[in-house]
Structure formats: structure tokens, C-alpha cells
VEXMAR-797581 format. One record per residue (C-alpha): residue in three letters; x, y negated, z negated. Coordinates in steps of 0.05 Angstrom, whole numbers. Layout:
// residues N
residuo:ALA c1:X c2:Y c3:Z
...
END
This chain:
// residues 134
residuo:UNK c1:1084 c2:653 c3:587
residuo:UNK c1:1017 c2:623 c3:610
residuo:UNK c1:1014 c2:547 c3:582
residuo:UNK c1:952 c2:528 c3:629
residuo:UNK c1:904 c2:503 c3:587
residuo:UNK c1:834 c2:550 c3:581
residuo:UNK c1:780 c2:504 c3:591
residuo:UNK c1:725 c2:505 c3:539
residuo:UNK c1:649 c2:509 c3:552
residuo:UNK c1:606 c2:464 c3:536
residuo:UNK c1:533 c2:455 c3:541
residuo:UNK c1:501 c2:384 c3:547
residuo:UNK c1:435 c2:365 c3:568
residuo:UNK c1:432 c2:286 c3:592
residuo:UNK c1:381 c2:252 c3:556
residuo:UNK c1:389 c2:186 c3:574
residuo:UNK c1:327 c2:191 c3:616
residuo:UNK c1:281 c2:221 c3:562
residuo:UNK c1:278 c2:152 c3:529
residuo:UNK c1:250 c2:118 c3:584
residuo:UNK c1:205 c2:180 c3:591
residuo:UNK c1:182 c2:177 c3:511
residuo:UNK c1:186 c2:108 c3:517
residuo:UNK c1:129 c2:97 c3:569
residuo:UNK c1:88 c2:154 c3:536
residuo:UNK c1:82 c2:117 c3:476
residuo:UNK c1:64 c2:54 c3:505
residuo:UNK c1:15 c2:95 c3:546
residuo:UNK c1:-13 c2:124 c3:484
residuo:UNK c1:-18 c2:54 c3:443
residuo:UNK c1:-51 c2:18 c3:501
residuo:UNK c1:-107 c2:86 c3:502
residuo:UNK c1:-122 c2:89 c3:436
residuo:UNK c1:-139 c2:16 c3:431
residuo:UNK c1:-184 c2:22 c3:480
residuo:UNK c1:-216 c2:80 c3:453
residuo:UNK c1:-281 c2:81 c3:414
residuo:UNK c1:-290 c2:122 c3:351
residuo:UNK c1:-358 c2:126 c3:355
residuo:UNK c1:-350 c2:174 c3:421
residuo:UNK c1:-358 c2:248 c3:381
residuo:UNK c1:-397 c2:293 c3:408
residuo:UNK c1:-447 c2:326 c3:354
residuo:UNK c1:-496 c2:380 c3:352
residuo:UNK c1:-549 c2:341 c3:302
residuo:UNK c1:-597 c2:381 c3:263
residuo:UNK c1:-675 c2:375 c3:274
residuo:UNK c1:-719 c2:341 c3:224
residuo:UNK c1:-796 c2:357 c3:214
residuo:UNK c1:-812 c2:291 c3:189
residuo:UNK c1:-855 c2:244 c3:223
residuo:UNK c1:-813 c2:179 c3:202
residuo:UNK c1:-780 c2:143 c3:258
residuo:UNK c1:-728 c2:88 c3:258
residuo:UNK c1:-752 c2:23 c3:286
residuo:UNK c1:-728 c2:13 c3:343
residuo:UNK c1:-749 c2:-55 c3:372
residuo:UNK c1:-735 c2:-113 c3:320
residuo:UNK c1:-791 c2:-158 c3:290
residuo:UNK c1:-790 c2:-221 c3:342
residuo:UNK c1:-799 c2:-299 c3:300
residuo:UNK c1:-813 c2:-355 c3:342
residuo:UNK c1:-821 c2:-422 c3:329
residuo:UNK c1:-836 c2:-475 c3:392
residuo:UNK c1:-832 c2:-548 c3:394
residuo:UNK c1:-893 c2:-562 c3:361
residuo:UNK c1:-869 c2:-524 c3:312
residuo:UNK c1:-920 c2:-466 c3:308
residuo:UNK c1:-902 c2:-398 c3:284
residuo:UNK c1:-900 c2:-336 c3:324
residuo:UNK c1:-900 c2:-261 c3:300
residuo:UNK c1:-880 c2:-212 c3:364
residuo:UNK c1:-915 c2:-261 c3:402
residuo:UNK c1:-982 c2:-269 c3:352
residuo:UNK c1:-998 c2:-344 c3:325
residuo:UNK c1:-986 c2:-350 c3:248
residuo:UNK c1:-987 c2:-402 c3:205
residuo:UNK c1:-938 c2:-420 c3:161
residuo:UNK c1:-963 c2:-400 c3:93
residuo:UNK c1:-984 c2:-334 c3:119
residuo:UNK c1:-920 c2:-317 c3:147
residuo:UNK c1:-879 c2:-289 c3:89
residuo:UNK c1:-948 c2:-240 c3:76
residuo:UNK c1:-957 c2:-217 c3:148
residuo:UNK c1:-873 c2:-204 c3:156
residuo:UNK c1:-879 c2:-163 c3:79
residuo:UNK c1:-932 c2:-121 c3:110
residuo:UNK c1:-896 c2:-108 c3:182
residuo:UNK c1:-830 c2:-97 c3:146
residuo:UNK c1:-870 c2:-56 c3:93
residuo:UNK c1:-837 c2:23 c3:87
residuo:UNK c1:-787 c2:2 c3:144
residuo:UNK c1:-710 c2:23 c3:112
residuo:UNK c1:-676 c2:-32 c3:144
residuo:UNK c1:-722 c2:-83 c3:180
residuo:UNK c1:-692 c2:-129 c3:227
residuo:UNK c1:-714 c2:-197 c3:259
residuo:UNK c1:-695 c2:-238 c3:315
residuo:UNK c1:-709 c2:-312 c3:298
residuo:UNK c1:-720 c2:-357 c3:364
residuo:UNK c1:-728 c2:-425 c3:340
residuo:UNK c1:-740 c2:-482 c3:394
residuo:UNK c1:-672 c2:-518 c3:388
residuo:UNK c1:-711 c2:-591 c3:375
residuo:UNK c1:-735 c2:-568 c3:309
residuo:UNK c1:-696 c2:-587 c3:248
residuo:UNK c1:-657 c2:-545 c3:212
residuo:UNK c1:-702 c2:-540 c3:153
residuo:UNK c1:-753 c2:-496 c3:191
residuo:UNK c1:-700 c2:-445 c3:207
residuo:UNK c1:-670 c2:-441 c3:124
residuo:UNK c1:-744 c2:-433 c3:109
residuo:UNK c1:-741 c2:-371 c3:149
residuo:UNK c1:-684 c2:-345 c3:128
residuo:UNK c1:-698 c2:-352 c3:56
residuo:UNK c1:-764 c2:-311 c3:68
residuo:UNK c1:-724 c2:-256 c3:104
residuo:UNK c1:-675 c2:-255 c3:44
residuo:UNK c1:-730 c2:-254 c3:-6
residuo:UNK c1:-763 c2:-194 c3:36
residuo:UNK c1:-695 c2:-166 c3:48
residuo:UNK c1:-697 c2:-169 c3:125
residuo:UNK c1:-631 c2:-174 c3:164
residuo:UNK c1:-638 c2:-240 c3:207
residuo:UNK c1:-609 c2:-243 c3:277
residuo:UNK c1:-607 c2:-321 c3:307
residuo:UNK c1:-618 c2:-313 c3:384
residuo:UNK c1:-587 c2:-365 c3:434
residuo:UNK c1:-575 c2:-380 c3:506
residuo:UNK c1:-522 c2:-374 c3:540
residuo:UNK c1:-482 c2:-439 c3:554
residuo:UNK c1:-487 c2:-450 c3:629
residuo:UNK c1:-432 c2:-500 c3:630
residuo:UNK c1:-379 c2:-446 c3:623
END
């Protein structure tokens, strides 16, 4: 009489090291795809026969010290301004502006502006420098 016991087969595969393994991938993954941009596809765009172009520099507004009013770097005066940004903005589809606005100037000179580029429906961009105590 045989009483050895029969050993049984078994088949394990040690996993204890796939966590770490799934564990780093993921954290790979999650620190990528933050840093990803979604704007990045690559597109074949179709060709267009019109003649229309995008603007592509935005309308500069200057006002200095004195308080005189600049157009792209051409002296206006304050009542013509609204007219002569209507007709530069005139058949643009979204006109921007960059308002530079000498920082001794009250604040009332710069809401003037940007009530004339919200009557004429002009997106308004407030440029600054950069603080050089930092």
C-alpha cells in the first residue's frame, strides 16, 4: 500500500511586482497627460479661394503723459477716435486692440477707451511691464 502523498500541481504567477510596475505607469501617464497640449493635432486643412485674411497684428492704442491719443502709432484726437477705430475695425470678424496707456494718467482715460471698444465690439487687451523688482 502506497500512503505517500501525490503532490498536486499548481500554477502561480507572483504578482507582487506588477503593482509597483502598474503603479509607476500610471503615475507616468497622469504626470504626461497634464503636460500635454490638446491643441497639438495634426490636420490636413482644406484650401479656400477667398481673398479674406484674419488679422493678424492687433490695432495698437496709446495714450502718453500728455495725454494725446495714438492709433498704430498715428496722432488722433480724442473725439475722432471712436470714428477712426469703427473704420479700422470695419469688416474685421473679431478686432482686437492693445491699449498702452502712460501709467500717470487717470483711470478715467482708460474706461473711456474701453467703453468705445465695447460699443464697437473690440476685444481690449491692457499691456504692462514687467515688474523688475521680482
Amino acid at each position: 500500500m502506497d500512503l505517500s502523498r501525490r503532490r498536486k500541481l499548481s500554477s502561480h504567477v507572483e504578482t507582487s511586482s506588477m503593482n509597483d510596475i502598474m503603479f509607476f505607469l500610471m503615475l507616468f501617464f497622469l504626470i504626461v497627460s497634464t503636460m500635454v497640449n490638446p491643441n497639438v493635432i495634426k490636420l490636413m486643412l482644406p484650401n479656400a479661394r477667398s481673398g479674406k485674411q484674419a488679422m493678424k497684428q492687433p490695432i495698437t492704442i496709446s495714450v502718453d503723459a500728455n495725454g494725446q491719443y495714438f492709433i498704430d502709432r498715428q496722432p488722433v484726437t480724442a473725439t475722432e477716435l471712436e470714428a477712426d477705430l469703427g473704420r479700422r475695425v470695419q469688416g474685421l470678424e473679431s478686432p482686437t486692440a492693445v491699449l498702452r496707456v502712460d501709467k500717470s494718467l487717470n483711470v478715467q482715460k482708460l474706461v473711456d477707451i474701453l467703453e468705445i471698444g465695447n460699443r464697437l465690439k473690440i476685444k481690449m487687451v491692457m499691456a504692462t511691464a514687467a515688474e523688475s523688482g521680482k
